[in-house]
N, C-alpha and C positions, 0 to 999 in steps of 0.2 A: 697496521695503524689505519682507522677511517679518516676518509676525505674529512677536512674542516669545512664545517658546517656555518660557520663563524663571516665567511664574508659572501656575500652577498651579489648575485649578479646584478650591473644598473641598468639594463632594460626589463619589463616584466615576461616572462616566459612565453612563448608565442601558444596555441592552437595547437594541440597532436604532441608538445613535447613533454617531457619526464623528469621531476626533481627528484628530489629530496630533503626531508627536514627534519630534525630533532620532535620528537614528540611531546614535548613542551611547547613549543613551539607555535600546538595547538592554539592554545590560550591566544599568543597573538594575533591568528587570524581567526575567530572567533569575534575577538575584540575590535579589529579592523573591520568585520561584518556590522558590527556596533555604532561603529562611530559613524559610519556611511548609513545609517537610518533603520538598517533590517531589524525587525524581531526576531532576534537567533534561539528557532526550537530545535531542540536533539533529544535525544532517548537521556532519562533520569530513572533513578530507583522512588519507585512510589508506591505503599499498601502493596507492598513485594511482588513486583514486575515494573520489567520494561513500560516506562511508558514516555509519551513524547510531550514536550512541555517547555515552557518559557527559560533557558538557560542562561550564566552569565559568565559562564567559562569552564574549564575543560573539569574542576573540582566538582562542577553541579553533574557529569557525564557518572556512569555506574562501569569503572575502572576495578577492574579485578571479580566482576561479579559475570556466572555462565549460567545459563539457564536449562534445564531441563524439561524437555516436552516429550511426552505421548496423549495418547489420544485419550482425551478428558483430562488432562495432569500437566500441568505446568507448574515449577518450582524455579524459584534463584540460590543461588550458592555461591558462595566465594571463592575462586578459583587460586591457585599455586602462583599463576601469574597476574603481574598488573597490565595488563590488554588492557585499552578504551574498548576494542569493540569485537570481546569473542563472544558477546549472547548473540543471537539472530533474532527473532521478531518479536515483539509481545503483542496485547491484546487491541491495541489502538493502529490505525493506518493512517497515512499523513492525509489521507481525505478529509479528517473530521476540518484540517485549515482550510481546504479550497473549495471544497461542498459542505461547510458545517450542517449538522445535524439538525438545526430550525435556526430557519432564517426567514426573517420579516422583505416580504416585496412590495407592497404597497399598503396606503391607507386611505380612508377617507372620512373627515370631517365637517359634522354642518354647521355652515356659519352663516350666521344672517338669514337662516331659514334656506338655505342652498347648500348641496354639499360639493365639499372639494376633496378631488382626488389628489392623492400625492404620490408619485414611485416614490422608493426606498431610493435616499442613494446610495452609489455603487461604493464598494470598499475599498479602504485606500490602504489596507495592512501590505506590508511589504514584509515578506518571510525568509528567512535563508535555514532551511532544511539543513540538519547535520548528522550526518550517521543514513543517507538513504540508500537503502540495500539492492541490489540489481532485480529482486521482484516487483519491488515497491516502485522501482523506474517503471518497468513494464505498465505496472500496473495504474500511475501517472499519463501514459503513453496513452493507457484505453480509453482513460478520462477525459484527454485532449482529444480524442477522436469524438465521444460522443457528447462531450461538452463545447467544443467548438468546431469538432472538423465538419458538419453538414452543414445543410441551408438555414440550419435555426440555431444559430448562436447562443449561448446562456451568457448574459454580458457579465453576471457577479461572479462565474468561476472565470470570466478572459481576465475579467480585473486583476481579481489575486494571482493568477498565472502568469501573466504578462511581467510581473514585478518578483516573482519568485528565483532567488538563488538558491543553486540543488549543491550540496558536498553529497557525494555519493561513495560508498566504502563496498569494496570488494570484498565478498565471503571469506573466509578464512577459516573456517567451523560452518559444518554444516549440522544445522538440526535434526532431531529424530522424525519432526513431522516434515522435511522441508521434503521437495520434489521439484524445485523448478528447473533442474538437469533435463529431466523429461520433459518438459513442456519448453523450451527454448528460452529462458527467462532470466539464466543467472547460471553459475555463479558470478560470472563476469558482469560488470555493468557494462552496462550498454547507453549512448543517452537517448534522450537529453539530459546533460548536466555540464555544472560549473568546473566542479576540478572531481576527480574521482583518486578516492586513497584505498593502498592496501595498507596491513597492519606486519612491518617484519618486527622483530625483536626488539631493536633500538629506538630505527625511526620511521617514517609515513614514506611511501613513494606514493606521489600524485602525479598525477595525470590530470594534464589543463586540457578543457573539453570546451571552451570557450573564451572571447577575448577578456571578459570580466572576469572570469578563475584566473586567469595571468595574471591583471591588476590588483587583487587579492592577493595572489600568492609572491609579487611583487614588494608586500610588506613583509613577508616573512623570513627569514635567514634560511636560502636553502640552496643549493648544489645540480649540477645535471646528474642524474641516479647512473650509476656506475653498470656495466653489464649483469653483473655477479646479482648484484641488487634487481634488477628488470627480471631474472630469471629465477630467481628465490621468489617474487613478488607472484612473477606465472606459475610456480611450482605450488604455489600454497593456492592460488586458485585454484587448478586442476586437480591438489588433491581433495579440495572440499565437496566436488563434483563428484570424483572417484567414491567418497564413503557416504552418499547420499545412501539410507537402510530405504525411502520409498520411490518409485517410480509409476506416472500416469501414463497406461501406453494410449497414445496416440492414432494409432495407425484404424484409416477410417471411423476416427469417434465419429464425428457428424453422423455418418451413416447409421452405426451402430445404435445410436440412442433414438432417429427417427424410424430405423424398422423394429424398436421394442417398445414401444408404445405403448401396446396390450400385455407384456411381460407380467406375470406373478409377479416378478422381484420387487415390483412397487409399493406390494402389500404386506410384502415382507417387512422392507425398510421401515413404512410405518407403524408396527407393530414397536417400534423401537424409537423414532423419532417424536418427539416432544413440542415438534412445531414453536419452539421455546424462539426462533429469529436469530439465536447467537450466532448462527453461521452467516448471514447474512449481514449480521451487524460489525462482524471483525471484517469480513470480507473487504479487500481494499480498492475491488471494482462494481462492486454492487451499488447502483445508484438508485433504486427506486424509491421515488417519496408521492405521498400523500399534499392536497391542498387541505388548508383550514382557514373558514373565517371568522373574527371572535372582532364581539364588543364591550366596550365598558359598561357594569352597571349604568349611567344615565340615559346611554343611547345617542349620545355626541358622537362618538369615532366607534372605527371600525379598522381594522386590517388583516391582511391575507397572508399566511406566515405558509412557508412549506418547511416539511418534516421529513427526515429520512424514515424508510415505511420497509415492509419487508412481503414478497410475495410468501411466506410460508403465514402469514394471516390471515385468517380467514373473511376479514373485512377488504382485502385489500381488492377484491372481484366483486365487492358487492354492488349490484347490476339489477334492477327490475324486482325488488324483492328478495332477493337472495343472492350467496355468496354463486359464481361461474365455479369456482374449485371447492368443493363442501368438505373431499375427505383430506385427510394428512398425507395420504397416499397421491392424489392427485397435485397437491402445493408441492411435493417433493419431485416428484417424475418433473413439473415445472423448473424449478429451478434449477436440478443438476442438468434438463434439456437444455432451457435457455442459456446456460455458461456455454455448455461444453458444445452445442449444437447449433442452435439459431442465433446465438451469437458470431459464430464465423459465416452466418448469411447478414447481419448486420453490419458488423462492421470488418468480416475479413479477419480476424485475429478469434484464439480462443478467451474467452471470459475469465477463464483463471491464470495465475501466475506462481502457481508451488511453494508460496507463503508456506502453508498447511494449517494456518490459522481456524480454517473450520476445522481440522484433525482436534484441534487440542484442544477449543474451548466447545466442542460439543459435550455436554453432560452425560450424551448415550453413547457417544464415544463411537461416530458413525465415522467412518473412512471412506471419503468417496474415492480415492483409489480403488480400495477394497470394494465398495458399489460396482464402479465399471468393468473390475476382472469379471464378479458375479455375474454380470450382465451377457459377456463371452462367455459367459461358461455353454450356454445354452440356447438354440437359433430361436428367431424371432418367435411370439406368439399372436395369437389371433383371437383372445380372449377379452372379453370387453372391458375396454379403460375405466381404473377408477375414475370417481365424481367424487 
């Protein structure tokens, strides 16, 4: 017979401890995220994929549906079981809330023959994340490093950060593109987060990672998780780890991509690659954006919007008359360098996190796993860098 799930502890679960709760249950805290002001987004089935969006209970979540990825192929299907959460990731990252894709910073208007400036004000959305997968932490983690952890602050990503409740769900299935076993990122979550759930049979074991995940999960009917439960819950981690099909080795990347510089294999790659931005645009650590200023027909106002931008365009170096990177070849050796390379002289951590989201939504169906073996295959060269 299972523990009754029915009564309730009267304090709310401290920091570090482990319940349990009926998977129904969901709904209620969900709803409790509601009534306390959050706009609760989670993964929904939309134009057939994952994607993440304004929910209003566990019926709006895509229960029973698995998804299938390879590289350039991504498909949904309805699975045997009713799981809330066996797909793994679709085509959207929770970035698009904290760094949306064009966001207006200032304006200015002339009044009385003078003009005035106006900053944008700052955002007051308050979001509670449900369904965030231990890459998508990581990859949260790199955004708080480079959106607030140095000397220049970005105040509109502190805003929506500062107010952010994370539900985070431990893997349980791993995907055909996923890798983040190799790259240290998952399956496990890791925080910062609110309360962290795995997915067993019946019901949710969480993990309160925070005083506010207790007060949350304080409204909902649940139990201290039984051992058997704690160890079923480790076991389906470690084997989603165990049946990862890809892996990114590691060992001396930095090095490797700054002595291949001059490599053929770059010319190789784009012979293939489309410069199309998709990798860039799924990617859930990639921040680069462009400024724009734009006016109204009369010539009254004005304001300065930034846009998420992509280094594989060739406008994005334009410098003195011309693009700094001209060929495909050169925006590509750029990018997978800057992740995988000068990214851990920036900020210490590697740029990616084994999503594998550029795996599946490239069109050319480029694997940059596959890129970096190429790359070992053969020692450095000394032949002149694309332009």
């Amino acid at each position: 017979m299972r523990p009754d799930l029915s009564a309730m502890d009267t304090l709310p679960p401290s920091p570090g401890s482990t319940v349990a709760f009926e998977k129904t249950a969901l709904d209620i805290l969900i709803a409790t995220l509601r009534q306390r002001g959050y706009t609760v987004v989670g993964p929904t089935v939309r134009d057939d994929a994952i994607v993440y969006d304004e929910i209003g209970g566990v019926t709006d979540l895509p229960i029973g549906y698995v998804d299938e990825q390879e590289a350039g192929t991504y498909r949904l299907r309805r699975w045997e079981k009713d799981t809330f959460f066996a797909y793994t990731v679709g085509p959207y990252a929770w970035k698009k809330f904290l760094y949306p894709p064009e966001e207006r910073l200032w304006e200015v208007r002339r009044e009385n023959g003078t003009l005035r400036f106006t900053e944008a004000p700052l955002p007051t959305e308050q979001y509670a994340f449900i369904g965030v997968r231990s890459c998508e932490l990581a990859a949260i983690r790199i955004q708080d490093r480079i959106f607030t952890g140095g000397p220049y602050v970005d105040p509109r990503y502190q805003a929506r950060r500062e107010r952010l409740f994370i539900l985070a769900v431990n893997c349980t299935r791993a995907g055909n593109t996923c890798f983040c076993a190799s790259v240290g990122s998952g399956p496990q979550a890791e925080g910062p987060y609110d309360i962290a759930l795995t997915e067993l049979d019946e019901v949710f074991i969480a993990h309160v990672g925070s005083v506010l995940g207790g007060q949350i999960l304080a409204e909902v009917p649940h139990r201290p998780a039984t051992e058997e439960e704690r160890a079923a819950a480790a076991e389906r981690v470690q084997a989603t780890a165990r049946t990862m099909r890809r892996a990114l080795d590691t060992t001396d990347l930095r090095d490797l991509l700054f002595n291949h510089q001059e490599h053929p294999h770059w010319e190789d790659v784009a012979t293939r690659c489309l410069a199309c931005t998709n990798c860039t645009l799924v990617c859930p650590t990639c921040f680069c954006f462009s400024v724009e200023d734009l006016t109204d027909l009369q010539g009254e106002s004005a304001w300065r919007v930034r846009r998420w931008d992509s280094c594989f365009s060739q406008a994005f170096t334009y410098t003195a008359g011309r693009p700094a990177r001209q060929s495909i070849a050169s925006r590509y050796r750029q990018w997978l360098t800057h992740k995988l390379a000068g990214w851990v002289d920036q900020f210490g951590v590697l740029g990616c996190v084994g999503c594998g989201r550029c795996i599946t939504w490239c069109p050319a169906q480029i694997d940059i796993t596959e890129e970096v073996a190429r790359l070992r295959e053969q020692p450095p060269q000394t032949e002149r860098s694309p332009s």
